[in-house]
C-alpha positions, 0 to 999 in steps of 0.5 A: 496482607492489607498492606499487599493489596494496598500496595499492590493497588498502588502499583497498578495506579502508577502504571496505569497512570504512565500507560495513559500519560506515554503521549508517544503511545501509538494506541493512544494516537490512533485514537487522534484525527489526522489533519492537514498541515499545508496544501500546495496546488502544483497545477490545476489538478495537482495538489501535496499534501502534508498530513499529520498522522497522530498514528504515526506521530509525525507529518507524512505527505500525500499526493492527490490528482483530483478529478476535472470539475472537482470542488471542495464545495461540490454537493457530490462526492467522487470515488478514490483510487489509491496508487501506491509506490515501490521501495525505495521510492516515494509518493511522487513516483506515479506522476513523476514515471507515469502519464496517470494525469493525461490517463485519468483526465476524462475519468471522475475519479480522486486520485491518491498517493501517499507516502509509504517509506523507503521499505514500502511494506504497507503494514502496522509494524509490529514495533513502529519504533523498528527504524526510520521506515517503521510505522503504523502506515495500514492505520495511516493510510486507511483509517487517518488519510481516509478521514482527511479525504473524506472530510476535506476532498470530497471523497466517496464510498467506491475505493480501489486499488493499485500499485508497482512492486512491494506497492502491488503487495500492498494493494493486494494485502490491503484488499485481503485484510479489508474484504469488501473495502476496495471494489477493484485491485491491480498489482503489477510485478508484485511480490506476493508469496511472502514465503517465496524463499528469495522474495522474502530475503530481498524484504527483509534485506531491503529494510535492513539496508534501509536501517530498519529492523527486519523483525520489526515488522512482523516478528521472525518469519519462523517464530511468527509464521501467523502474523506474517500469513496474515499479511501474506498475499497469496493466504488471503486470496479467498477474501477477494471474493466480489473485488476487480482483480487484475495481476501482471508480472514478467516471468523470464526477467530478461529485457523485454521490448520495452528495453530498448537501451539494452540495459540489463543486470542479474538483478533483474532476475528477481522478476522470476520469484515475482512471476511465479508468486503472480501464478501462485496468487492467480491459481488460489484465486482459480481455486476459490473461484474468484475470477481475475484478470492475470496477464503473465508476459514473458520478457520484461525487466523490472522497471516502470516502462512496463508498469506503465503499460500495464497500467493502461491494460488495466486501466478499464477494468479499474475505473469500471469496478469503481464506476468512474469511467 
């Protein structure tokens, strides 16, 4: 019996050894501080970050648009807007399709833009090691670039929120699992009904296609029903409750005024699931008396002429939730 519990003892000295010495460990990591790698000014305002994510274990860019007047001496801070892309897009989408620079000059606000992946799920992966999108990137991108803002970019306590498409089920999952974290929040053409029937086929295929595990993320939508609700939009509406809401979606799918090279395919279509999910989110804040600011339009095809002018309606309620105006 002696020898047992010897050897039982040693047994659990090895694997805790191992445990402690798996360097690739994404606990152990998280535990690190991000740090920038390089900084490259692209024009007076702009500037590219490379971070590296101890998280994630690897170096993830970030673009930044600071404010006019900012300094990295400055005695004062600024509050931090994040922009958050779609899938199978990048962290220069925003600068690259939008005016957000000519929109945001006379605003005193720090500008974000990170890297999410070509999924764009915005998620701590259930297995990080799922694909090549696979990541901790919730960790990365509000608890390790948050510190490198923080320590390096002047940035303040007022945060909010926005973003296109599955970067708008970020936005909101964000706001939702963090309550209290954002003081405004926009999703724009956002799928936010992860149990809409064809919304969740187009996220499971999409990182399928990208060459990532589907299951990896938050395990087999039936089996694990809990851990997707929990990063389920419209089932955490009640935790917007003191959070600047603002929603907007199509809702026929067909090409809108802002199509006018007639451009159309039945892919667009999928701006019905995402309207209705958008009615869905904005009825359970309606319910739980959380105001909000839903702008359903009829025609309108997927795609960032829209966007953009969302953005812009929006823009107000945005930069007055965080005092920036």
């Amino acid at each position: 019996m002696a020898r047992l519990r010897v050897a039982g003892r040693l047994v659990l000295a090895v694997l805790l050894t191992l445990a402690a010495a798996t360097v690739g460990g994404p606990a152990a990591r998280a535990a690190e501080t991000a740090t920038v790698l390089s900084e490259r000014w692209l024009d007076a305002r702009t500037v590219d970050l490379t971070v590296r994510s101890p998280a994630n274990n690897r170096a993830l860019p970030v673009r930044l648009l600071v404010p006019a007047g900012w300094s990295r001496t400055a005695t004062r801070t600024w509050p931090v807007l994040y922009l958050l892309h779609g899938g199978n897009d990048d962290y220069t989408s925003w600068t690259r399709e939008t005016d957000i620079e000519q929109l945001s000059a006379a605003a005193q606000v720090l500008i974000v833009m990170p890297e999410a992946g070509r999924d764009a799920t915005y998620t701590d992966w259930n297995r990080p090691n799922g694909g090549p999108n696979a990541g901790l990137w919730e960790t990365f991108h509000l608890t390790e670039l948050w510190q490198v803002l923080r320590s390096g970019y002047r940035a303040g306590d007022a945060r909010g929120i926005a973003g296109i498409s599955s970067g708008g089920t970020g936005a909101m999952t964000y706001a939702g699992r963090h309550p209290g974290m954002f003081r405004g929040a926009a999703a724009y053409s956002a799928p936010l009904n992860l149990f809409d029937p064809l919304l969740q086929v187009v996220l499971l295929r999409t990182a399928a296609e990208n060459g990532d595990d589907p299951t990896a993320m938050w395990g087999i939508p039936i089996l694990q029903q809990d851990n997707w609700r929990q990063h389920n939009p419209v089932d955490l509406a009640a935790n917007l409750r003191g959070t600047s809401v603002y929603l907007s979606s199509g809702s026929t799918g067909l090409p809108g005024d802002l199509d006018p090279n007639g451009f159309w395919s039945p892919v667009q279509f999928g701006e019905v699931p995402v309207g209705r999910s958008t009615r869905t989110m904005g009825d359970r804040l309606s319910a739980a008396g959380i105001p909000a600011t839903v702008h359903l339009y009829l025609n309108g095809t997927h795609s960032w002429p829209y966007w953009q002018r969302e953005l812009h309606a929006s823009w107000p309620q945005l930069i007055g939730a965080l005092g920036a105006g």
